[in-house]
Every structure is written in C-alpha cells, then in structure tokens.
N, CA and C atoms as an extended XYZ file, in Angstrom:
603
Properties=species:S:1:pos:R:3:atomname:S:1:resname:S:1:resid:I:1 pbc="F F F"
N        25.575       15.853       50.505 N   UNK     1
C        24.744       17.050       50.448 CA  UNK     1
C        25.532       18.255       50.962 C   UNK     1
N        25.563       19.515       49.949 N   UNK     2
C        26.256       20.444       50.172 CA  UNK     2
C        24.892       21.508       51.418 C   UNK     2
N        25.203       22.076       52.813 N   UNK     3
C        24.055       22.662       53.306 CA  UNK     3
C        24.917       24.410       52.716 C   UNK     3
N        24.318       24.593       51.952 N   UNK     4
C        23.965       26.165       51.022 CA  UNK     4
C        23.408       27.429       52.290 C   UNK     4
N        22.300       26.661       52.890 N   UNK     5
C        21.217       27.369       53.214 CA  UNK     5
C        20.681       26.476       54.812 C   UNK     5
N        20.853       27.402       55.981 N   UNK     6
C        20.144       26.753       57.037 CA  UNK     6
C        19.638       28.237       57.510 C   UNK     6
N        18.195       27.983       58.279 N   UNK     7
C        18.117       29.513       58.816 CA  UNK     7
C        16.485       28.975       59.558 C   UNK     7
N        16.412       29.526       61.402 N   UNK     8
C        15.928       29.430       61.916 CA  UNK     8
C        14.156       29.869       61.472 C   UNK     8
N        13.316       28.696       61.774 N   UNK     9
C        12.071       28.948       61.540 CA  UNK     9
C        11.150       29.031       62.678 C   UNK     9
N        11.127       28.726       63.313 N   UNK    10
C         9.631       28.866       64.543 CA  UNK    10
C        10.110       27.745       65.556 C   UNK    10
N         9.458       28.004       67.028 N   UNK    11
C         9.842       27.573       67.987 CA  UNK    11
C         7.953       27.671       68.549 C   UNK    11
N         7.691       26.540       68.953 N   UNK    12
C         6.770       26.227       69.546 CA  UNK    12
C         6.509       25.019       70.274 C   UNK    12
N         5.158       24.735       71.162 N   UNK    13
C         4.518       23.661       71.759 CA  UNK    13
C         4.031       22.906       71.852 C   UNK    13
N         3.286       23.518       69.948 N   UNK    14
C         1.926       22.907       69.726 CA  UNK    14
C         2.234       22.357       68.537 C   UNK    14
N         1.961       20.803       68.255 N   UNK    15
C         2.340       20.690       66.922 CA  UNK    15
C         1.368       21.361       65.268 C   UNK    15
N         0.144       21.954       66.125 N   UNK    16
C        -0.407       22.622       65.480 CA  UNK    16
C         0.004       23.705       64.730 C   UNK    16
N         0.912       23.867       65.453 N   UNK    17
C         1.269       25.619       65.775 CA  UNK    17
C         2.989       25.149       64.274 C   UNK    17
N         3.164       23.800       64.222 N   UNK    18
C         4.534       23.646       63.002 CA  UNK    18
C         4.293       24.394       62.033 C   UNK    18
N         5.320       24.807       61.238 N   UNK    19
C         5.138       25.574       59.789 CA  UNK    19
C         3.777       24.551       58.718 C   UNK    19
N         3.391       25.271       58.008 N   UNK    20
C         2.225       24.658       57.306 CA  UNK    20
C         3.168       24.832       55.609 C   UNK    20
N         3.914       23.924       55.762 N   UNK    21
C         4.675       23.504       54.373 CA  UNK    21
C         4.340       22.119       54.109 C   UNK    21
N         4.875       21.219       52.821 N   UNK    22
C         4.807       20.272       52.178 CA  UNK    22
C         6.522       19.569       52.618 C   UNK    22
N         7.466       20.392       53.200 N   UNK    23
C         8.368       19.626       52.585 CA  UNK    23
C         8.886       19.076       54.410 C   UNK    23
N         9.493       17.745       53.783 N   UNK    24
C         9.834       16.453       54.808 CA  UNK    24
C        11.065       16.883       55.682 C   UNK    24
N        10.219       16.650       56.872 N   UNK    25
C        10.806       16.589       58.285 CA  UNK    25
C        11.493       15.844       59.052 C   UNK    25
N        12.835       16.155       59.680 N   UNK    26
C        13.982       15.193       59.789 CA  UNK    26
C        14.060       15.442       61.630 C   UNK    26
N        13.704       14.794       62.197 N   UNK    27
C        13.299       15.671       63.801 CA  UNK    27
C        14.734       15.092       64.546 C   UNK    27
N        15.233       15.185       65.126 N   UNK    28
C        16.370       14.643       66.385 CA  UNK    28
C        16.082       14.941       67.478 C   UNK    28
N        16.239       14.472       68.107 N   UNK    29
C        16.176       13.667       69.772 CA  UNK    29
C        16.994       12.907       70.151 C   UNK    29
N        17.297       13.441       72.062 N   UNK    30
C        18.171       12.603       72.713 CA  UNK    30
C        17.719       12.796       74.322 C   UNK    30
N        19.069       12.098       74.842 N   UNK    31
C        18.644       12.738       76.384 CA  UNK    31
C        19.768       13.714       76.563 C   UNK    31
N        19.330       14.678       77.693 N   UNK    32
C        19.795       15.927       77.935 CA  UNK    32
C        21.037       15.677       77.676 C   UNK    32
N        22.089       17.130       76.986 N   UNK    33
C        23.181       17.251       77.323 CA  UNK    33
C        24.023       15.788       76.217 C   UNK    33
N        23.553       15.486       75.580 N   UNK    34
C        23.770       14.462       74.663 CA  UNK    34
C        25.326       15.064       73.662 C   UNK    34
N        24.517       16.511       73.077 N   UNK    35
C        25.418       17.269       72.183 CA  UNK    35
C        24.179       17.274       71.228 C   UNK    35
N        23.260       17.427       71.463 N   UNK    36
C        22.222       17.352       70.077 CA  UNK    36
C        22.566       18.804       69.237 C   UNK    36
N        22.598       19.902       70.019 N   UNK    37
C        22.649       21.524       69.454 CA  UNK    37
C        24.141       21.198       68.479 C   UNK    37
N        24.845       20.933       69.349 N   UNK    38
C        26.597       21.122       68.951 CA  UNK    38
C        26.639       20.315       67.535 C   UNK    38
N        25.841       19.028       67.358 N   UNK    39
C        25.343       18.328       66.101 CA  UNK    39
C        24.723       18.848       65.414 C   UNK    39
N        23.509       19.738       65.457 N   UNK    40
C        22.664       20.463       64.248 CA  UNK    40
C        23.886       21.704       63.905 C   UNK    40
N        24.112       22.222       64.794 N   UNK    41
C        25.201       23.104       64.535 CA  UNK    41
C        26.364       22.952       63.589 C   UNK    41
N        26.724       21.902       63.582 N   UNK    42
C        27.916       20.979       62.989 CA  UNK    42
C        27.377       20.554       61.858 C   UNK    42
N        26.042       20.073       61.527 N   UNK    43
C        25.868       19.623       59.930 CA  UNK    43
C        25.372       20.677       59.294 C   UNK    43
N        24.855       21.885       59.901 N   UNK    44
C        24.334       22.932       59.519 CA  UNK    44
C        25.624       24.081       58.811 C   UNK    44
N        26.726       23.998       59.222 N   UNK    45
C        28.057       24.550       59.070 CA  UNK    45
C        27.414       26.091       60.253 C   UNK    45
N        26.918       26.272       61.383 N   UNK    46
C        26.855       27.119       61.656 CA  UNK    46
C        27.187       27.225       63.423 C   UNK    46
N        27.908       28.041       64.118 N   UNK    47
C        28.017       27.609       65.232 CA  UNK    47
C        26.885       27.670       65.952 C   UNK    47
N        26.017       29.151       65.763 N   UNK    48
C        24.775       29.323       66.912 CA  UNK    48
C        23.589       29.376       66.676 C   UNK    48
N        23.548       28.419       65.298 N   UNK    49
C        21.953       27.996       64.514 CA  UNK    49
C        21.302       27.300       65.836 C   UNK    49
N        21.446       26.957       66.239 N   UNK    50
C        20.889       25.778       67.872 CA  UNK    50
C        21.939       26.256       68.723 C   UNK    50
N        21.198       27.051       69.858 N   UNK    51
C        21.724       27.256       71.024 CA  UNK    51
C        22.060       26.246       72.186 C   UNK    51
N        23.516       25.734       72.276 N   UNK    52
C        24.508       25.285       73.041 CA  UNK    52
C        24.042       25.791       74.409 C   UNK    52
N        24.368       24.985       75.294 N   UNK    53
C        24.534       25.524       76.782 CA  UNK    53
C        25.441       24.010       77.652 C   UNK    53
N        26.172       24.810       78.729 N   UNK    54
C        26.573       23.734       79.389 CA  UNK    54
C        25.374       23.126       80.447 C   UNK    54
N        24.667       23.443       80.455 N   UNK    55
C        23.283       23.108       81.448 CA  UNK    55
C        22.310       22.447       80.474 C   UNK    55
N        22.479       21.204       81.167 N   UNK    56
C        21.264       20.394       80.021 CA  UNK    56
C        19.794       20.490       80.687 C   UNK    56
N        19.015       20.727       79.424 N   UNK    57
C        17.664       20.502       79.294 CA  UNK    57
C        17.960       22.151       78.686 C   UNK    57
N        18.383       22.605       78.023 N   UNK    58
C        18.715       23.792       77.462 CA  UNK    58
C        17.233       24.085       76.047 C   UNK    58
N        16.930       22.728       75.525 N   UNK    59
C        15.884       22.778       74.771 CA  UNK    59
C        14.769       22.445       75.262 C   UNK    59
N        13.406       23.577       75.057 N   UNK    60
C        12.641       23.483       76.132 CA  UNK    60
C        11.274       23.429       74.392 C   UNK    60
N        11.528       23.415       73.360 N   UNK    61
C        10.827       23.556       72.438 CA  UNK    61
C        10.935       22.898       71.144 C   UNK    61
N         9.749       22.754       70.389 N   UNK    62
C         9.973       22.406       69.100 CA  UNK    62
C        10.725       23.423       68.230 C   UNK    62
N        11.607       23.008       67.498 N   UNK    63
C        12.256       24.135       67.002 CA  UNK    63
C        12.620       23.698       65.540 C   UNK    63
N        11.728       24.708       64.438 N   UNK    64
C        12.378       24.254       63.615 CA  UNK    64
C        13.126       24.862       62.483 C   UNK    64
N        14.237       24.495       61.604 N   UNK    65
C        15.114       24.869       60.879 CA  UNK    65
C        15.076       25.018       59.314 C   UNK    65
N        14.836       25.575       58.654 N   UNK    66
C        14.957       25.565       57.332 CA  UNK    66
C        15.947       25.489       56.477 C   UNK    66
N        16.285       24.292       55.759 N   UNK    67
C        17.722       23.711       55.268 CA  UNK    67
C        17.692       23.420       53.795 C   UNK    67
N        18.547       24.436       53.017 N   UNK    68
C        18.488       24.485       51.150 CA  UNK    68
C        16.811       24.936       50.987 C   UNK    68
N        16.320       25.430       51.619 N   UNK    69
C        14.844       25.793       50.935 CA  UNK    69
C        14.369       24.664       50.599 C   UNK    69
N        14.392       23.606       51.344 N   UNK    70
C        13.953       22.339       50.984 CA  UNK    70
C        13.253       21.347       52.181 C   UNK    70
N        13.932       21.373       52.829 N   UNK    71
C        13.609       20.247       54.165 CA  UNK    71
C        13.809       21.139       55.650 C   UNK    71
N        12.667       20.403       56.685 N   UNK    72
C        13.098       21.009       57.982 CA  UNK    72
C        13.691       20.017       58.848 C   UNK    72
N        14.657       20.661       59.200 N   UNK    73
C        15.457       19.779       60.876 CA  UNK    73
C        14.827       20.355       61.604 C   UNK    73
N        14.121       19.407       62.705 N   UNK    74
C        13.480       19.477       63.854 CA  UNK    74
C        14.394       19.307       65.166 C   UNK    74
N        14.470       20.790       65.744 N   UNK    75
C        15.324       20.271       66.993 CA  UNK    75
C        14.303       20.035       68.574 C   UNK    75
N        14.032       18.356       68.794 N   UNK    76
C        13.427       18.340       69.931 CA  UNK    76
C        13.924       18.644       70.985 C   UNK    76
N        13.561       18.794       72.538 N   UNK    77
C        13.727       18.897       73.772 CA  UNK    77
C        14.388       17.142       74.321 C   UNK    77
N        15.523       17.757       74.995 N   UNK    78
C        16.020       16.337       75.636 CA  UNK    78
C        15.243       15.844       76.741 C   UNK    78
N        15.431       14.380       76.362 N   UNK    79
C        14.657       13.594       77.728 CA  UNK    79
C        15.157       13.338       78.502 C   UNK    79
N        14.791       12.930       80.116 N   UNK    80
C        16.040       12.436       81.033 CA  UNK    80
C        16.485       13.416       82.091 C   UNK    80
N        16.284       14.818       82.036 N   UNK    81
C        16.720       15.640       82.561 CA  UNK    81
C        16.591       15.374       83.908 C   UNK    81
N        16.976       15.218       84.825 N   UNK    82
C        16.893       15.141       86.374 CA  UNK    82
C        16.609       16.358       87.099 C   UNK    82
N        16.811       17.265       86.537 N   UNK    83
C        16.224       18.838       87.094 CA  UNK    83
C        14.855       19.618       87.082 C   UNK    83
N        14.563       18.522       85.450 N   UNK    84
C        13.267       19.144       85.129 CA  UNK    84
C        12.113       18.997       86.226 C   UNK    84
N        11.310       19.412       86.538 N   UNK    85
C         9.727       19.182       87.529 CA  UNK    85
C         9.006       17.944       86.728 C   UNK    85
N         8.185       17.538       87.734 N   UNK    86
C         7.634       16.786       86.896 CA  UNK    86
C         6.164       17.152       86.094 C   UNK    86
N         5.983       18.568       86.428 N   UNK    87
C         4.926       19.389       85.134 CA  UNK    87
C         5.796       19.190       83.989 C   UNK    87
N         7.137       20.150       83.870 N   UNK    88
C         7.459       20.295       83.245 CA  UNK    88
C         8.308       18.768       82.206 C   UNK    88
N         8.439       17.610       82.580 N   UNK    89
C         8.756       16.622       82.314 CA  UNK    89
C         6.819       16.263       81.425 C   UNK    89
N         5.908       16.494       81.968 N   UNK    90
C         4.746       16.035       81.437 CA  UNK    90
C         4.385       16.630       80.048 C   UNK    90
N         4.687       18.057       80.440 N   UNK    91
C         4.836       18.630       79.699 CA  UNK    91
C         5.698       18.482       78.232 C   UNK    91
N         6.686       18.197       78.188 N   UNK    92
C         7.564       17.503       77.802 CA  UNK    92
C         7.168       16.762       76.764 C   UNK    92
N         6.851       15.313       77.503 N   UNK    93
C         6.273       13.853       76.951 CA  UNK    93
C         5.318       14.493       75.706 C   UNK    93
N         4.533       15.145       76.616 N   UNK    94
C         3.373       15.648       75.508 CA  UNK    94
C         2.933       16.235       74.389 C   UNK    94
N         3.908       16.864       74.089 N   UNK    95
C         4.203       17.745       72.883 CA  UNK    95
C         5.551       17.151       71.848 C   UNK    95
N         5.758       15.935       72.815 N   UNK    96
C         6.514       15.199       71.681 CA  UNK    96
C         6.158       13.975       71.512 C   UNK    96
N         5.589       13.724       72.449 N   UNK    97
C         4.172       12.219       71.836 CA  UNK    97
C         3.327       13.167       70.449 C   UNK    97
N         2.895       14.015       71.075 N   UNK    98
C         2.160       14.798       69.879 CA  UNK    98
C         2.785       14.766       68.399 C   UNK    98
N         4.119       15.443       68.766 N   UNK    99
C         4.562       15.965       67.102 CA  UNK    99
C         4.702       14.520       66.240 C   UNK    99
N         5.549       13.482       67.424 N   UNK   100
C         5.842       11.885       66.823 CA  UNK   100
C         4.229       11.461       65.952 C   UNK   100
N         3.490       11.192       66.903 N   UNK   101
C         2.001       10.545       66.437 CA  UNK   101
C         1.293       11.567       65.047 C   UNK   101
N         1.404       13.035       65.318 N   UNK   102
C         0.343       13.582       64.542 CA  UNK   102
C         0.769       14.560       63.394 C   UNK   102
N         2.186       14.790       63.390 N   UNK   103
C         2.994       15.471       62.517 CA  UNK   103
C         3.483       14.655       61.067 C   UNK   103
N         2.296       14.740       60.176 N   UNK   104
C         2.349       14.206       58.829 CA  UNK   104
C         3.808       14.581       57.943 C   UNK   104
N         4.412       15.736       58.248 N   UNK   105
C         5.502       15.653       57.480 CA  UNK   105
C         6.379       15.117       58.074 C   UNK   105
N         6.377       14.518       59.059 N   UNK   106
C         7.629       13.880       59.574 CA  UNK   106
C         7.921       12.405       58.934 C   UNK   106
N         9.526       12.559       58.394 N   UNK   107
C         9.970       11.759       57.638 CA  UNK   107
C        10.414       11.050       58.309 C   UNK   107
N        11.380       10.960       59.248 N   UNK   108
C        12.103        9.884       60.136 CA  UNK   108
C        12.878       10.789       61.634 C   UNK   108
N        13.336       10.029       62.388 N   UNK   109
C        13.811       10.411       64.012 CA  UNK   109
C        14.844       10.199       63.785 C   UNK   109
N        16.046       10.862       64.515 N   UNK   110
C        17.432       10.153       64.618 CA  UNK   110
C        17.397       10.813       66.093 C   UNK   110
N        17.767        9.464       66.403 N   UNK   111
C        17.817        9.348       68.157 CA  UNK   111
C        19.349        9.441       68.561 C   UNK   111
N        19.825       10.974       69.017 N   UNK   112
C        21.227       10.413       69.618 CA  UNK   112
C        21.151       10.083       70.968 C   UNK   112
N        22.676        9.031       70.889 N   UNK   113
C        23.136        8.675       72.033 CA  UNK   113
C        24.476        8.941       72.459 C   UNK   113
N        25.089        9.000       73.317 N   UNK   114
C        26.505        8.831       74.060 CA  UNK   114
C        27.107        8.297       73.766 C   UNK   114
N        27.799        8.095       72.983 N   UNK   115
C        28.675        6.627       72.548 CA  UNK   115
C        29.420        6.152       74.036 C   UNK   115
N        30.152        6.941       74.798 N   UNK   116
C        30.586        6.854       75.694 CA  UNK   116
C        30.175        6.301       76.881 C   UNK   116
N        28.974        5.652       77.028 N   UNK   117
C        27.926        4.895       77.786 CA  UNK   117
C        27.572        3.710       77.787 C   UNK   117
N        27.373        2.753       78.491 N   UNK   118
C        26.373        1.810       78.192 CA  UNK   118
C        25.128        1.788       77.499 C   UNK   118
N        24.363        1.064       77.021 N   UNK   119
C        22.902        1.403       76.717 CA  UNK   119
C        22.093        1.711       77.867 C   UNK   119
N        21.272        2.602       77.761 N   UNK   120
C        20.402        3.078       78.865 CA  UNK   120
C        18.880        2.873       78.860 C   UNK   120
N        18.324        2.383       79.585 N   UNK   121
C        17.182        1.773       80.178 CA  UNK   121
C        16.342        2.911       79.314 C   UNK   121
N        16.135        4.166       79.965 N   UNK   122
C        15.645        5.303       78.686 CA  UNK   122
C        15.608        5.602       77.570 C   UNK   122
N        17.117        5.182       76.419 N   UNK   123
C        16.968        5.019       75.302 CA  UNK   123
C        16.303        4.112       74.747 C   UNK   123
N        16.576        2.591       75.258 N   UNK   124
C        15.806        1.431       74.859 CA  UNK   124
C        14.435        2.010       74.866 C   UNK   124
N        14.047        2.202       75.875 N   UNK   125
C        12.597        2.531       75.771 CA  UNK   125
C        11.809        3.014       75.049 C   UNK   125
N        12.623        4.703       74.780 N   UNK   126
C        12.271        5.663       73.604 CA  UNK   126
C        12.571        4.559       72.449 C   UNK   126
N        12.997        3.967       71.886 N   UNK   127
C        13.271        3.023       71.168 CA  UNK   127
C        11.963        2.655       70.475 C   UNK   127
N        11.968        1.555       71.549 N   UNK   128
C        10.543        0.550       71.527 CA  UNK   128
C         9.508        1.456       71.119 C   UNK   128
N         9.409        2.006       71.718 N   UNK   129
C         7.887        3.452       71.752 CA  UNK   129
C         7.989        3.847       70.130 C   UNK   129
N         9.088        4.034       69.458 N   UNK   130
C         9.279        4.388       68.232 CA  UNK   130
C         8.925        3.539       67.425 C   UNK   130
N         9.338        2.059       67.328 N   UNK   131
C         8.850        1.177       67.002 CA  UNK   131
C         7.353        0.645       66.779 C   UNK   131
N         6.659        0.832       68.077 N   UNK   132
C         5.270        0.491       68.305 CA  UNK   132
C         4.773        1.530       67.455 C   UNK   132
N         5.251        2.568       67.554 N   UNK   133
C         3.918        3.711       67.070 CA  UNK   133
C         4.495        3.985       65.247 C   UNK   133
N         5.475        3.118       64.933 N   UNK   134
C         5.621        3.067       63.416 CA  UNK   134
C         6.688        4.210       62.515 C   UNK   134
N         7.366        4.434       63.926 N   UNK   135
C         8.224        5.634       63.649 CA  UNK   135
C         9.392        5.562       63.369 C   UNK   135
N         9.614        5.619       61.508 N   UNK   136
C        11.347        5.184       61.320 CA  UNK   136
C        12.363        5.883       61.617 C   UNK   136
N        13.494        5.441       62.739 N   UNK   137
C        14.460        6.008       63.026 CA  UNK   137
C        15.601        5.676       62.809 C   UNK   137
N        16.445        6.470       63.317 N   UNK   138
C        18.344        5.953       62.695 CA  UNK   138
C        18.740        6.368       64.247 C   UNK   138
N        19.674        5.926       64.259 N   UNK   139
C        20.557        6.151       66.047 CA  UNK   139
C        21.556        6.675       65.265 C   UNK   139
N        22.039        7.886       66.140 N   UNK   140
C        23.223        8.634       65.738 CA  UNK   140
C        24.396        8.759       67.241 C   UNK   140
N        25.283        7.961       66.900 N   UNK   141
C        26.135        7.882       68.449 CA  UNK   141
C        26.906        9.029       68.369 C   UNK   141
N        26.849        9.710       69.514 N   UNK   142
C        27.454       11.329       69.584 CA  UNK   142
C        29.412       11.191       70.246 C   UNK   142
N        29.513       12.397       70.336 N   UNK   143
C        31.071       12.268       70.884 CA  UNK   143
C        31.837       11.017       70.791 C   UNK   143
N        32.320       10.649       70.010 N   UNK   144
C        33.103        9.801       69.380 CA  UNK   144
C        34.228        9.881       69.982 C   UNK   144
N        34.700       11.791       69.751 N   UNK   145
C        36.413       11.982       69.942 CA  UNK   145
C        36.557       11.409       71.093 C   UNK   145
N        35.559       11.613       72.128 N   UNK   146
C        35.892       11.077       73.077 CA  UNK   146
C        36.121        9.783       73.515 C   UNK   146
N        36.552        8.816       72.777 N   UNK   147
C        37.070        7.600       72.604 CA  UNK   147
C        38.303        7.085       71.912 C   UNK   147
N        38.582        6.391       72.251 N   UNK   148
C        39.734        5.596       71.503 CA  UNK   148
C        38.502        4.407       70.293 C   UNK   148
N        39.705        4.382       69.006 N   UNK   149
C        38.786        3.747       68.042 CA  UNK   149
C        38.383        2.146       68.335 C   UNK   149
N        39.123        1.643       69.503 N   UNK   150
C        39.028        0.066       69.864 CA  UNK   150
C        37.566        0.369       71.071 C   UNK   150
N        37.887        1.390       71.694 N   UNK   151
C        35.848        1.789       72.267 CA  UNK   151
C        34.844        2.254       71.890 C   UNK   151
N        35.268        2.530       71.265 N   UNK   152
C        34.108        2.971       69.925 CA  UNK   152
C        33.181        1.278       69.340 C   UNK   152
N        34.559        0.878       68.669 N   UNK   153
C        34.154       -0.701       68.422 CA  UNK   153
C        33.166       -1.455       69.194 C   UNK   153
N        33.818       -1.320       70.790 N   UNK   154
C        33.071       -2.296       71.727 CA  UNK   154
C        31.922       -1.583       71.854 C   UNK   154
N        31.582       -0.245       72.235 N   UNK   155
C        30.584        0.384       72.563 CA  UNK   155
C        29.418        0.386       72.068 C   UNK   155
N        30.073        0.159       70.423 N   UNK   156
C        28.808        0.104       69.224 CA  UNK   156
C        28.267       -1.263       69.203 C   UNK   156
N        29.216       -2.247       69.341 N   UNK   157
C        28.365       -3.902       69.536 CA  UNK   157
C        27.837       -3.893       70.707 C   UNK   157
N        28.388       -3.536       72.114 N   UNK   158
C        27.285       -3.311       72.760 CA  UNK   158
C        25.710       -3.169       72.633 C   UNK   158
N        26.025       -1.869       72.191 N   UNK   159
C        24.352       -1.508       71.942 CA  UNK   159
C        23.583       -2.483       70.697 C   UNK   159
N        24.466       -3.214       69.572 N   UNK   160
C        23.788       -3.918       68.650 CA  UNK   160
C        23.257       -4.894       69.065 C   UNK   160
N        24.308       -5.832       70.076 N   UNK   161
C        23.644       -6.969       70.947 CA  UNK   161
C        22.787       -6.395       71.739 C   UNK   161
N        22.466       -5.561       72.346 N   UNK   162
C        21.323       -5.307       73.263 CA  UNK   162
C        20.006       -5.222       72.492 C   UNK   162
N        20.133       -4.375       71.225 N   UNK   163
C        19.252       -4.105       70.542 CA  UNK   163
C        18.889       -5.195       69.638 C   UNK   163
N        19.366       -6.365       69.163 N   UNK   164
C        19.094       -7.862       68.983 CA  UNK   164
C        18.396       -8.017       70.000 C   UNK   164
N        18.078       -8.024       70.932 N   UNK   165
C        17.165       -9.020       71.647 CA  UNK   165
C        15.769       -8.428       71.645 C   UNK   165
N        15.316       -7.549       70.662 N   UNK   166
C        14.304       -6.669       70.718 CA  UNK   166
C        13.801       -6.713       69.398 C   UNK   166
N        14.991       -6.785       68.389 N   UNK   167
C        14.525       -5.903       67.202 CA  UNK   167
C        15.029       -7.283       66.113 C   UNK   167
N        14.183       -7.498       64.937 N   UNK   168
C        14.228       -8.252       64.072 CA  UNK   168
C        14.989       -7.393       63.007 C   UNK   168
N        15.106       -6.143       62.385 N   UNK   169
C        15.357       -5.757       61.849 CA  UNK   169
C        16.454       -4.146       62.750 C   UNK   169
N        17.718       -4.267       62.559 N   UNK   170
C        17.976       -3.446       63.441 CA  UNK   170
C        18.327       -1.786       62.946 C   UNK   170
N        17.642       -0.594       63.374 N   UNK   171
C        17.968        0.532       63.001 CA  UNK   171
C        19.253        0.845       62.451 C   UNK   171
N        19.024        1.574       61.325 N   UNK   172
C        20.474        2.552       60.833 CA  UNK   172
C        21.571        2.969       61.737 C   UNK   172
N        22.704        2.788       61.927 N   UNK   173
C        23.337        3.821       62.859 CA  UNK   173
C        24.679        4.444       62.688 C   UNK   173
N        24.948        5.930       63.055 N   UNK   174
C        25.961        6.487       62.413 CA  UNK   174
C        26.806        6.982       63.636 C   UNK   174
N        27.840        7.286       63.673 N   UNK   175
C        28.849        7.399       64.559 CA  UNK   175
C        29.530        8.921       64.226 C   UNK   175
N        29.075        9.948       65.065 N   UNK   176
C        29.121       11.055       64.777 CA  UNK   176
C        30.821       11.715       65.852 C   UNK   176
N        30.745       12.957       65.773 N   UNK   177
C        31.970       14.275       66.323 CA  UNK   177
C        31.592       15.484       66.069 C   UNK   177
N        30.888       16.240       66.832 N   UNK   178
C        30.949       17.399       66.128 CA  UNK   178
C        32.244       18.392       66.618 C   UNK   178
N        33.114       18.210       67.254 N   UNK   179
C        34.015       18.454       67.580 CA  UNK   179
C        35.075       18.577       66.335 C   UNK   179
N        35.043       17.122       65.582 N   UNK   180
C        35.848       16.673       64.775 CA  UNK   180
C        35.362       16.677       63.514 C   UNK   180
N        34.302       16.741       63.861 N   UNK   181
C        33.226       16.675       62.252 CA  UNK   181
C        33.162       15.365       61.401 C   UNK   181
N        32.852       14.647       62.670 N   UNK   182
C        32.962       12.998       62.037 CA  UNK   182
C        31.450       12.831       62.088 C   UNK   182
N        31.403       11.866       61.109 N   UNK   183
C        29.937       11.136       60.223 CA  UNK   183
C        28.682       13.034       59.436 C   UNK   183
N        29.675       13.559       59.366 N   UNK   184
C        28.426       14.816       58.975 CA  UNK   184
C        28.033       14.581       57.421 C   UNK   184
N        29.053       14.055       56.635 N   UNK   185
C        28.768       13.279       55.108 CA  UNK   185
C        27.787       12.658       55.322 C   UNK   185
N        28.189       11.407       56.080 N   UNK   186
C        27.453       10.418       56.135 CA  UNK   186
C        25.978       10.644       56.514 C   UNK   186
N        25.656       11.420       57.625 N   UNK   187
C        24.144       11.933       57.975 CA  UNK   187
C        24.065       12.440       56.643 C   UNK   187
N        24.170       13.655       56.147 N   UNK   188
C        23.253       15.055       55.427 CA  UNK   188
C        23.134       13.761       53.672 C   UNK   188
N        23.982       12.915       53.816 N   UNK   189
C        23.853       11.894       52.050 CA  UNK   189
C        22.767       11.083       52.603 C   UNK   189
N        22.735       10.803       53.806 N   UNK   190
C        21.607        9.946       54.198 CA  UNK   190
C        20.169       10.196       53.883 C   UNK   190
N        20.210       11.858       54.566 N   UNK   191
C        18.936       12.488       54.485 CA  UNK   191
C        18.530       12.673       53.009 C   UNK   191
N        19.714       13.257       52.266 N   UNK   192
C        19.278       13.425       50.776 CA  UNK   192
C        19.097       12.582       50.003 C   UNK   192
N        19.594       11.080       50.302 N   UNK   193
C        18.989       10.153       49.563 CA  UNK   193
C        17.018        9.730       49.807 C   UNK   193
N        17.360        9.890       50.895 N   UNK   194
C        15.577        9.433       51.018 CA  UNK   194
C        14.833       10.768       50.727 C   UNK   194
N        15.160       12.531       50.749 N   UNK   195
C        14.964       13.169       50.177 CA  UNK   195
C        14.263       13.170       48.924 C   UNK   195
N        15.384       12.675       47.746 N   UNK   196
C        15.534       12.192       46.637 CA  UNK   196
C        14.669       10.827       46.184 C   UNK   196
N        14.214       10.217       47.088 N   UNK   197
C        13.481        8.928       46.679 CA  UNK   197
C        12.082        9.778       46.459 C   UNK   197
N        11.632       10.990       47.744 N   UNK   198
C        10.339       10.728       47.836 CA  UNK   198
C         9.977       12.281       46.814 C   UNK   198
N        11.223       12.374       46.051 N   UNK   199
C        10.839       13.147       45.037 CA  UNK   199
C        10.802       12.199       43.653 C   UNK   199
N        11.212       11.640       43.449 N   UNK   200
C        11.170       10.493       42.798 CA  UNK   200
C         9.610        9.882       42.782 C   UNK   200
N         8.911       10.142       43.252 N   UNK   201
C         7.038        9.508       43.470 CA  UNK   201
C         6.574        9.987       43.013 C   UNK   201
C-alpha cells in the first residue's frame, strides 16, 4: 500500500465523540514510550503526523488519522505509565475499554511491544482482555535496530512460547524499525488486504 494521503482528524475522550464515518478502523496500542508515534509516523511517511516526545505517556487521547481518504489509524494512549495518577490511569482504562467494546468501526488492534524485553506481565494481560472481549489483534514488535538479528530471533520465540501456553491459535506478528523502516510494507499490505476483503462483501 502506497500512503498518498495521511492527515490529522479529531482528538478526543469520548468514543461518542469518534468521527461518524463508515470506513474501518485500525487502532494501535502499547505501553508508554514503546515508539508507537515514531511508528504511525513512519508508515504514514510523515515525521510530526503523531507527536513524539521523550517523556512517555505523551498520548493522553483518542486520536484519529485519516489515511488515502479511506481508513482511520487510531492512535491510543500508552498503558503502564508509572507517572500517571491513578485518576488519570482510570481515566485511561476507560475510554479505551470504551472505544475497544463499543466502537463498531473498529477493524482490528495492533498491540506494540519492545522487542528488546522480555514478555511483560501487562502485555499478556492486555492480551487476554483482547481475546475475551473478541478483539482481533496483530502484535507489532517495535525497535528492532536495536538488536542484533540472532536477538531478535530469541526474543520473538520467547514471546511465542509464552503466548502458547494461553492461546490455541496464535496472533499475527510483525517485527517493525521505524528508525530503519523495517516491516512498514509488511504492516500497510496487511491492512490493505483485509481492507480489500471487506470491500469485497
């Protein structure tokens, strides 16, 4: 997928309050400081479509993007933050339990992670929760460069064996850079194939 066209649409709380369009919603989520911005930024071809910061919890909103006059990227608020209050952590939960459960155009989640990490007690979780409530997602492992390609390897079976002991069927997962601009094919053909299916109906 060639991106032609990205350009900022509305920022809100309420999933009420989302654009009132027809066309399918691609949301991302992570925990703070992940690189989620530096990633929409990177498949978007734009540097300051999603505002970067070195201070995580930098996304405090639903935010969403308008991409080819066709589909919206949803940029969520990171989880995990250790700074946040715990209003503002409730706060949080709530408006993205909301958009997950009650936001009909939402097509699928891509959950990044750290590649550079172990699996984390928090991702699993958000995981499961995705699962239970029927919500198809893809895992997108972030900062890559920052590895050698033999940790990358281990890092990624890591998380597959962990995620075997949970899952009968195991999520999509892509191995991203936005540094380097690794897996950005691979995401935006992803999206446009299932795009393409549910124009196809």
């Amino acid at each position: 997928m060639n991106v032609a066209h990205a350009e900022f649409v509305v920022s809100n709380t309420k999933v009420e309050q989302c654009p009132k369009s027809n066309f399918p919603e691609y949301a991302f989520i992570g925990r703070s400081n992940v690189g989620k911005s530096s990633l929409i930024n990177m498949l978007c071809n734009k540097k300051k479509l999603a505002k970067t910061s070195s201070r995580p919890g930098k996304t405090q909103l639903i935010n969403h993007f308008l991409i080819n006059k066709k589909w919206h990227l949803v940029d969520l608020p990171g989880y995990g933050y250790a700074r946040a209050s715990k209003t503002q952590k409730k706060t949080f939960q709530k408006f993205i339990t909301d958009y997950f459960t009650k936001r009909k155009e939402l097509i699928a989640a891509f959950l990044l992670i750290d590649l550079r990490h172990k699996p984390q007690p928090l991702d699993l979780e958000f995981m499961r929760w995705l699962g239970e409530n029927f919500i198809p997602f893809s895992i997108v492992f972030t900062k890559a460069d920052k590895l050698k390609e033999k940790e990358i390897k281990e890092n990624v079976a890591n998380y597959i064996t962990q995620l075997e002991e949970d899952w009968e069927e195991l999520p999509q997962h892509f191995i991203t850079s936005s540094d380097k601009r690794i897996g950005r094919d691979e995401l935006l053909n992803y999206i446009d194939e299932i795009n393409q299916s549910i124009l196809s109906f």
